[in-house]
C-alpha positions, -999 to 999 in steps of 0.1 A, spaced: -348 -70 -65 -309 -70 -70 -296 -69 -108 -267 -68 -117 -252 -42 -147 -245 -56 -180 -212 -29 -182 -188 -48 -166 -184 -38 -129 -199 -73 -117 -213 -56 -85 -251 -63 -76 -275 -33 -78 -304 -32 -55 -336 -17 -76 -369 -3 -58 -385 11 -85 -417 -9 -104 -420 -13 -134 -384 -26 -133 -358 -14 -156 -357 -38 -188 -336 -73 -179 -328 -104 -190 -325 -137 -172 -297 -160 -170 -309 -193 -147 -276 -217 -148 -260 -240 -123 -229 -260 -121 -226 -295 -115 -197 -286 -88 -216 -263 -62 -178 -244 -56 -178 -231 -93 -207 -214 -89 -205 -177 -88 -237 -169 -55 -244 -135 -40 -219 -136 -11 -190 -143 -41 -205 -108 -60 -208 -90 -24 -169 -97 -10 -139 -101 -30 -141 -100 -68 -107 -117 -72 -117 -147 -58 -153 -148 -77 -132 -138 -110 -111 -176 -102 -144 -193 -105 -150 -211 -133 -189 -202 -133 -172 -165 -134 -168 -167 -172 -203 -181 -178 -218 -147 -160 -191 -127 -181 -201 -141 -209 -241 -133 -199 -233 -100 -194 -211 -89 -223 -241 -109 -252 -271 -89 -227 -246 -55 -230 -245 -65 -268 -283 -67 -272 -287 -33 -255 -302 -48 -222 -282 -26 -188 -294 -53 -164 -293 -88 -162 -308 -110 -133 -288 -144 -125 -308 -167 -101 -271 -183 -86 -260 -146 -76 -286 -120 -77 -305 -137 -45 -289 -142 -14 -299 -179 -4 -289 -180 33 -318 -157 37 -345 -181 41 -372 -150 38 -349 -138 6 -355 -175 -8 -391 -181 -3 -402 -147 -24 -379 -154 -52 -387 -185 -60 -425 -178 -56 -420 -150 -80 -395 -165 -102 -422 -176 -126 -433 -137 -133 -398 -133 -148 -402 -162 -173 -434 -157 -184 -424 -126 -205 
């Protein structure tokens, strides 16, 4: 599961371990697919992911889930890659164990 850090550095953190570290969940999308901030933005060049406008809706995740003492936050547009098809299929055929806390 990748998660990305509440602190600021915006760069996607694979964790192994179970139980997971404590997370919360942002699930969002944009109603213009090119705003949207997706795991190939958070795994190449941070200036260009910082010029999309759902950029400030993750920074804005982040610092409220720093605020509330949570280090992690999971955001279903970035923290899953979806041009792997394998990737896809488990996370949305788990998604419903992370909402049902």
């Amino acid at each position: 599961m990748r998660l990305l850090p509440t602190g600021g550095s915006f760069r996607l953190e694979e964790v192994q371990s179970s139980p997971f570290p404590p997370y919360t969940i942002l699930s969002h999308t944009w109603g213009i697919p090119e705003d949207e901030v997706i795991f190939q933005d958070l795994t190449t060049s941070l200036q260009h992911t910082r010029s999309k406008a759902g950029f400030s809706k993750i920074q804005g995740a982040c610092a409220k889930a720093h605020k509330d003492l949570f280090n992690w936050i999971w955001i279903d547009t970035c923290c899953i890659d979806k041009t792997n098809l394998i990737e896809l299929s488990e996370a949305i055929n788990s998604m419903y164990l992370g909402y049902r806390v």
